[in-house]
C-alpha positions in Angstrom: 0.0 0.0 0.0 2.0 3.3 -1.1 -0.7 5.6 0.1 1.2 5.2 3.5 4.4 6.8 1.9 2.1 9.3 0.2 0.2 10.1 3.2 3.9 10.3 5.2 4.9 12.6 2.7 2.2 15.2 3.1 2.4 15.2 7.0 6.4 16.2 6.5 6.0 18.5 3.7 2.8 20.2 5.5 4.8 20.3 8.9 7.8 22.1 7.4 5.6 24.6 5.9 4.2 24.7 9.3 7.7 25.7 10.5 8.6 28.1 7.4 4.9 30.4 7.9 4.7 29.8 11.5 0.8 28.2 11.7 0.3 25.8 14.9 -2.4 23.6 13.5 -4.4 22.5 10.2 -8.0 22.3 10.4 -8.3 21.2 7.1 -6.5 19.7 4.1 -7.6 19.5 0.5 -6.2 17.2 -1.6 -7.1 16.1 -5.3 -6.9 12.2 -6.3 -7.6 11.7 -9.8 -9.4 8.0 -11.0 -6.0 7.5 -13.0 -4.1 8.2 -9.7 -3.8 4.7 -8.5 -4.4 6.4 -5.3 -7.1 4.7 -3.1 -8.8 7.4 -1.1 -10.1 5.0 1.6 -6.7 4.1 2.2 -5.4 7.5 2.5 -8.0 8.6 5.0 -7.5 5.2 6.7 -3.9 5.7 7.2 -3.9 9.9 7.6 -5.0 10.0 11.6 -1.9 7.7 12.6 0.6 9.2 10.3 -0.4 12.7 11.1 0.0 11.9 15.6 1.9 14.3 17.0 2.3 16.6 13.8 0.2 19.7 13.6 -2.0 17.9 11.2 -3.0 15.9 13.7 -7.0 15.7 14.1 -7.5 17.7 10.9 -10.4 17.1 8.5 -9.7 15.6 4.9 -11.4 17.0 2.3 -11.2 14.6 -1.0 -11.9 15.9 -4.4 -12.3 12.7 -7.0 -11.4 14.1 -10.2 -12.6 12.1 -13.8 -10.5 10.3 -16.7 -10.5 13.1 -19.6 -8.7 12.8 -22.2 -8.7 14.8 -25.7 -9.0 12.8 -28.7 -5.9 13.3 -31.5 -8.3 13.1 -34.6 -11.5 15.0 -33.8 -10.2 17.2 -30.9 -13.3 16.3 -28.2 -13.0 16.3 -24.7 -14.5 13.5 -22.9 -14.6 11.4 -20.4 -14.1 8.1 -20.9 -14.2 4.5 -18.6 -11.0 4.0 -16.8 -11.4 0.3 -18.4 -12.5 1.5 -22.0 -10.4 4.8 -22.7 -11.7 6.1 -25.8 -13.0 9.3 -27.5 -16.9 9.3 -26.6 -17.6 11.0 -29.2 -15.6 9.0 -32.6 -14.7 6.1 -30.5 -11.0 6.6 -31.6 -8.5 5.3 -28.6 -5.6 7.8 -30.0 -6.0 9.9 -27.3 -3.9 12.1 -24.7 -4.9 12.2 -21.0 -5.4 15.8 -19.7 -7.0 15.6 -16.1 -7.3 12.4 -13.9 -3.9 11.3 -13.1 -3.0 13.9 -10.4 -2.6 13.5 -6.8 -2.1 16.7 -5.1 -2.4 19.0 -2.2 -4.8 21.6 -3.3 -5.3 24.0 -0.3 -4.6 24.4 3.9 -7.1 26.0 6.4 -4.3 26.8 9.5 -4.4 28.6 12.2 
């Protein structure tokens, strides 16, 4: 399960910033986790309340954004958003397509005190 590295990741990176700007505590932490991620959010918020003990993350509320598969299709140009286990253009059904949005997984905002 990497979401325990990931997770262990965010609580350093989030408590050095804590450090840097001088805030005690976070209340809350957005974070964005794309389908294409291979991040499980379960397991991140299952993992989080350990890994953030002691840390002033600790107790803090996750807020989870899911964001889609989309892709742009190379002959026609749409934007859709395809199956994770079908990707293709919705609207030609071409599969020469280039992800745009759904792979990220990423810290997106920090309510401190």
């Amino acid at each position: 399960m990497h979401e325990i590295s990931l997770v262990d990741s965010i609580v350093t990176q989030v408590s050095q910033l804590a450090e840097q700007e001088a805030f005690k505590k976070v209340f809350r932490i957005h974070l964005e986790i794309g389908a294409m991620s291979g991040v499980v959010p379960e397991s991140i918020e299952f993992c989080f309340p350990e890994l953030s003990r002691n840390s002033p993350l600790e107790n803090a509320l996750l807020v989870i954004r899911r964001t889609a598969l989309r892709v742009q299709c190379n002959p026609c140009s749409a934007e859709t958003e395809p199956e994770i286990h079908d990707i293709e253009c919705k609207k030609c059904k071409s599969r020469e397509v280039k992800i745009i949005a759904g792979q990220d997984f990423k810290i997106i905002d920090l309510e401190v005190e």
